[in-house]
C-alpha positions, -999 to +999 in steps of 0.1 A: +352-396+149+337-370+171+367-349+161+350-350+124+314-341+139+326-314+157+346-299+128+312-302+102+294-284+129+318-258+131+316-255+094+282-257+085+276-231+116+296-206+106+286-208+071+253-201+083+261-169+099+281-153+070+249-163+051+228-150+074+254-113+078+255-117+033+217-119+033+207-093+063+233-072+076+251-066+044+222-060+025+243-077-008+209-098-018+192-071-034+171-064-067+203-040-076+226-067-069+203-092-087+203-066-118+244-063-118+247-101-119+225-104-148+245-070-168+280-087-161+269-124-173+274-133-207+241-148-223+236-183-218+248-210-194+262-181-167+235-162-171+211-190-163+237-201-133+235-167-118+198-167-115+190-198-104+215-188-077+198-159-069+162-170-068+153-172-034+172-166+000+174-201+008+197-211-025+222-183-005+224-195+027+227-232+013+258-219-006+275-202+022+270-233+042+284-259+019+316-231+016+315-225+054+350-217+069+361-199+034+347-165+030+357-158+069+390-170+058+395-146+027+383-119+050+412-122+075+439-127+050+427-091+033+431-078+067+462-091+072+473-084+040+456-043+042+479-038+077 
């Protein structure tokens, strides 16, 4: 059991920080950003999806923190798959 708090501590931490890095250091949550979403969503339901995603910082950081270990993951295997 403390095997299962450790890992969702893990998780939810780093999801935090690649939220954080998304929202501050790659300077991805932008008005430019918010404008290319709203361009490349068909009208209705995705359109909709994508703003209410993109409301506020805090809908963000939730996001990456539910997904936690899966961007860093992605990231790795395109380096891996790059060399």
């Amino acid at each position: 059991m403390i095997g299962l708090a450790y890992f969702l501590i893990i998780w939810l931490g780093v999801g935090l920080l690649t939220g954080i890095k998304f929202i501050f250091v790659d300077q991805d949550y932008d008005e430019e950003f918010k404008e290319l979403m709203d361009k490349e969503t068909s009208v209705g339901m995705e359109r909709n999806l994508a703003n209410l995603f993109f409301i506020n910082k805090l809908n963000v950081l939730a996001f990456f923190m539910l997904i936690g270990l899966l961007p860093l993951i992605i990231r790795v295997t395109k380096l891996f798959k790059r060399g």
